[in-house]
N, C-alpha and C positions, 0 to 999 in steps of 0.2 A: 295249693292255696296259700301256702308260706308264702311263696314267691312273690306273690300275687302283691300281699301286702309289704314285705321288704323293699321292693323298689320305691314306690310312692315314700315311707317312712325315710329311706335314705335321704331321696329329693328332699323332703322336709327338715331332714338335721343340715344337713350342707347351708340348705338357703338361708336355715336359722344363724348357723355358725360364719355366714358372710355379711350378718347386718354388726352393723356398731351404734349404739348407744350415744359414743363420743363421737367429738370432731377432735379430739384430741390428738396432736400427730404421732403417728407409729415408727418403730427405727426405718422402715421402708421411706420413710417422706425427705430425703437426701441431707442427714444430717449433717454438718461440718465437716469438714474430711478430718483425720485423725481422734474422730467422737465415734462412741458407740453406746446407745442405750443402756441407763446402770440396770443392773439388776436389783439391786439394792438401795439403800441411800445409809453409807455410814455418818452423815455428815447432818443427821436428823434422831439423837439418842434422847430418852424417857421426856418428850415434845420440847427438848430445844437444840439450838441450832449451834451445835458445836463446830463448822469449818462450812466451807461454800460451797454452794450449790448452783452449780447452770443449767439450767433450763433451753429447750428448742421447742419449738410451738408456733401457734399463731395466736397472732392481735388482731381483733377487730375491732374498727373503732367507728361511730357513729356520730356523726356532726349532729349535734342537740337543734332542731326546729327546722330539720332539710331530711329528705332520704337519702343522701350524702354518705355511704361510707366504703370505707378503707380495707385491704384487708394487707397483712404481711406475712403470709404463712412460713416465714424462716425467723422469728422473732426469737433472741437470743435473750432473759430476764435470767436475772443473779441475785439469788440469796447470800446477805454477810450475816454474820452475828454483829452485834454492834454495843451489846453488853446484856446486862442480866436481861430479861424478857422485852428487849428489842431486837428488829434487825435491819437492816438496810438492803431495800432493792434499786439492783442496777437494771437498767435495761438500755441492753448495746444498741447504740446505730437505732434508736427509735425512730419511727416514721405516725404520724397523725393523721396524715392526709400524704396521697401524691405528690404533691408539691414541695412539701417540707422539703427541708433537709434533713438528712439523718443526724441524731442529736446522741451521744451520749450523755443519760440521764440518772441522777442516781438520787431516792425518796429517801430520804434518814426516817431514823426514831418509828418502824412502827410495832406496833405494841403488838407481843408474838405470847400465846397461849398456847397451852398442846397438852398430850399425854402419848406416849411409846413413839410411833411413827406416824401421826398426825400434830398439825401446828395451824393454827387458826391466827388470821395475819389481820389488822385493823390498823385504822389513823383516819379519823373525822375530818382533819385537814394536816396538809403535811407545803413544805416550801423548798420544791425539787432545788436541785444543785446540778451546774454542768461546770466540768473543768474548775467544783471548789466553790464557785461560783452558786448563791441563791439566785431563784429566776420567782420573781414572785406573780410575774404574769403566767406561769405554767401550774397556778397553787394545783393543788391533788386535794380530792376531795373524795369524802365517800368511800375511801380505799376498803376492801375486805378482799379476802383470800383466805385458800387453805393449800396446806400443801399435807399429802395423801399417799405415804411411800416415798413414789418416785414421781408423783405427778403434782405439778401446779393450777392453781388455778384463782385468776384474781381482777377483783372489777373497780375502776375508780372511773371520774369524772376528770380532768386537764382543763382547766382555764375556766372554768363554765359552760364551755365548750364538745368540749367531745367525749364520749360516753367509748371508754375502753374495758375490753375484757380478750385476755388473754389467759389461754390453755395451752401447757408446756409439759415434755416429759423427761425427767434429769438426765443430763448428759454427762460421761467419763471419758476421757482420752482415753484410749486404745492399750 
């Protein structure tokens, strides 16, 4: 009679233990070469942001009034510090759309909360910079994120335009 009920039970943890919750990518989803999933994140002490943080993930992005969207599932986003409860995000080789070109983009000033190993990321509007450069046709709006250990996670608006939300899991050279 054990038996009976052991097999079916197993089938059931297995099938449980293969769903995900997340789309979040995992070290299997062909990280950088010389990157390995952190275990940790020492660069996130009592919620701020003492040293940099890279991110691999995907961006999804959604053209605002079309079913139009994007996806980049090697999306590279960098946490700086950039002073007392600010930080700066970089995000390498950005793509919007197909067509773009890839942009490196990088958001100043936005305003970082936390406690232990959580950090809650915010800026109403912010006026990306490429190469030093402000682009104020790319404003950032609506920014909010958190970042959760080792993982990212963060939604704005670009131009009035396109609706991005990317999920990242920190990455350490090897």
């Amino acid at each position: 009679m054990k038996k009976f009920f052991a097999l079916p039970l197993l089938c059931c943890l297995l099938a449980l233990g293969s769903c995900s919750d997340s789309d979040t990518p995992t070290p299997d989803d062909g990280l950088p070469a010389g990157y390995v999933a952190a275990s940790g994140n020492d660069a996130l002490q009592a919620g701020e942001i003492t040293g940099e943080m890279l991110f691999f993930g995907r961006s999804t992005v959604r053209t605002i009034g079309s079913d139009e969207t994007f996806t980049d599932s090697k999306a590279l986003f960098e946490l700086t510090p950039e002073g007392p409860g600010t930080a700066r995000l970089l995000m390498h080789e950005t793509r919007f759309a197909a067509t773009m070109p890839a942009l490196e983009m990088e958001v100043p000033a936005i305003a970082c909360t936390g406690s232990e190993q959580t950090l809650a990321l915010a800026a109403a509007a912010a006026i990306p910079e490429i190469k030093g450069t402000p682009y104020e046709r790319y404003a950032i709006t609506d920014l909010s994120g958190q970042v959760e250990k080792t993982a990212l996670r963060v939604t704005f608006t670009c131009a009035g335009r396109f609706e991005v939300t990317y999920e990242g899991v920190l990455i350490v050279r090897k």
